[in-house]
C-alpha positions in Angstrom: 23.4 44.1 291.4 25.6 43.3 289.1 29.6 43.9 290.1 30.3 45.8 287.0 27.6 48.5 287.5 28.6 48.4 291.0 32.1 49.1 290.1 31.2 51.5 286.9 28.8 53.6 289.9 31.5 53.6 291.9 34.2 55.2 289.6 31.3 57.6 288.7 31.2 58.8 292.2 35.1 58.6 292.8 34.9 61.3 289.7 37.0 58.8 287.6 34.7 59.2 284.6 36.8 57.5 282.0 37.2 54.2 284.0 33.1 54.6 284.8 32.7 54.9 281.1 34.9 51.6 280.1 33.2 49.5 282.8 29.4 50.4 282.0 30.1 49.9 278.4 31.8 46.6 278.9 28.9 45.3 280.9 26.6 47.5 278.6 27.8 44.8 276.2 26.6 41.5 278.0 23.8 42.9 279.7 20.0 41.9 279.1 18.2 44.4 276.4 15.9 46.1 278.4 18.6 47.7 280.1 20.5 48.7 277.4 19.0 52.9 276.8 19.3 53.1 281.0 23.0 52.0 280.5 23.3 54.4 277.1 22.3 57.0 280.2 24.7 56.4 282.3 27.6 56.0 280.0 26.1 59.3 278.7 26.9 60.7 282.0 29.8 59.3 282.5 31.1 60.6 279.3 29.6 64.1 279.6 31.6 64.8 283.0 34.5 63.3 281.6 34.4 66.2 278.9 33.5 69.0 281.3 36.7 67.9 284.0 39.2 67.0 281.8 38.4 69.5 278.8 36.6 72.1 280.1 33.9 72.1 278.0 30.2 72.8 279.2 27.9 73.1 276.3 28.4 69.7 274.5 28.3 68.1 278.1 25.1 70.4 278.9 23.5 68.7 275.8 24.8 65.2 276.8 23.4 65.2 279.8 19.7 66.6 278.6 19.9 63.7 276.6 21.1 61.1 278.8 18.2 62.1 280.7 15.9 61.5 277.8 17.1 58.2 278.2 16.7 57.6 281.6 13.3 59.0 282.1 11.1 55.6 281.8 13.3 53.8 284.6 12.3 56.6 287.5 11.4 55.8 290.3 14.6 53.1 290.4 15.9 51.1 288.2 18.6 48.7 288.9 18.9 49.5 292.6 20.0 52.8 290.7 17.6 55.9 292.5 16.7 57.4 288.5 14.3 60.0 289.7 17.2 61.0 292.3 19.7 61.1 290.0 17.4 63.1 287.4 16.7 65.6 289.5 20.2 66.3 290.4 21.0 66.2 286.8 18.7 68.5 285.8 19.8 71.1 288.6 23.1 70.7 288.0 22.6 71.5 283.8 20.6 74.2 285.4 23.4 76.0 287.0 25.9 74.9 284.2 24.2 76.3 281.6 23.3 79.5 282.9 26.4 80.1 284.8 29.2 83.1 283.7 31.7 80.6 284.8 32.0 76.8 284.7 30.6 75.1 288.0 33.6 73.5 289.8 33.5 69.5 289.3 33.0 69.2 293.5 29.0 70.0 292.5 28.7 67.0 290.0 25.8 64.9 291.4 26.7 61.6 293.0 24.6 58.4 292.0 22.8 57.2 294.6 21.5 53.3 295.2 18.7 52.2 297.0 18.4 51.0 300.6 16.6 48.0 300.9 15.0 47.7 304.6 13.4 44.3 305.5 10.7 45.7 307.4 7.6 47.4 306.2 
């Protein structure tokens, strides 16, 4: 895996979604183009939660989100060590509850992105 997606997954998880953001898009940049609309997903993401915690704001990141998911659909089951069907479930559940909730869900229920294991046994 690549250190930059590493690192970028990392901040993500850390709920440092502007420094995810910068990272992803810098290796967004150099990266091969198959991988470019997963990356547009997760610098979606990134951006989206960065909206909702430091603004407030759950609509426009409710409909970021939906569409980062768009994005990420044809990588599922995993994609760049990344668990995509994982993290789209979560995603979806967690737009779910954000958009039909009376008040904003608290930023401790933002889903964490998860890698794969690799085992080397059958």
């Amino acid at each position: 895996m690549d250190a930059r997606l590493r690192e970028g997954i990392s901040l993500f998880n850390d709920g440092r979604f502007f420094e995810s953001h910068e990272v992803l898009e810098a290796f967004y940049q150099e990266t091969d183009p198959v991988n470019k609309p997963f990356l547009e997903g997760l610098i979606q993401l990134a951006a989206a939660f960065r909206i909702f915690c430091d603004f407030g704001e759950v609509k426009g990141p409710v409909r970021m989100i939906r569409q980062a998911l768009i994005r990420c659909e044809n990588y599922q089951p995993a994609f760049l060590q990344v668990r995509v069907k994982q993290l789209c479930k979560a995603m979806e559940v967690w737009v779910e509850k954000a958009d039909g909730a009376e008040a904003a869900p608290h930023s401790s229920t933002i889903p964490k992105i998860q890698l794969q294991r690799f085992s080397f046994f059958s």
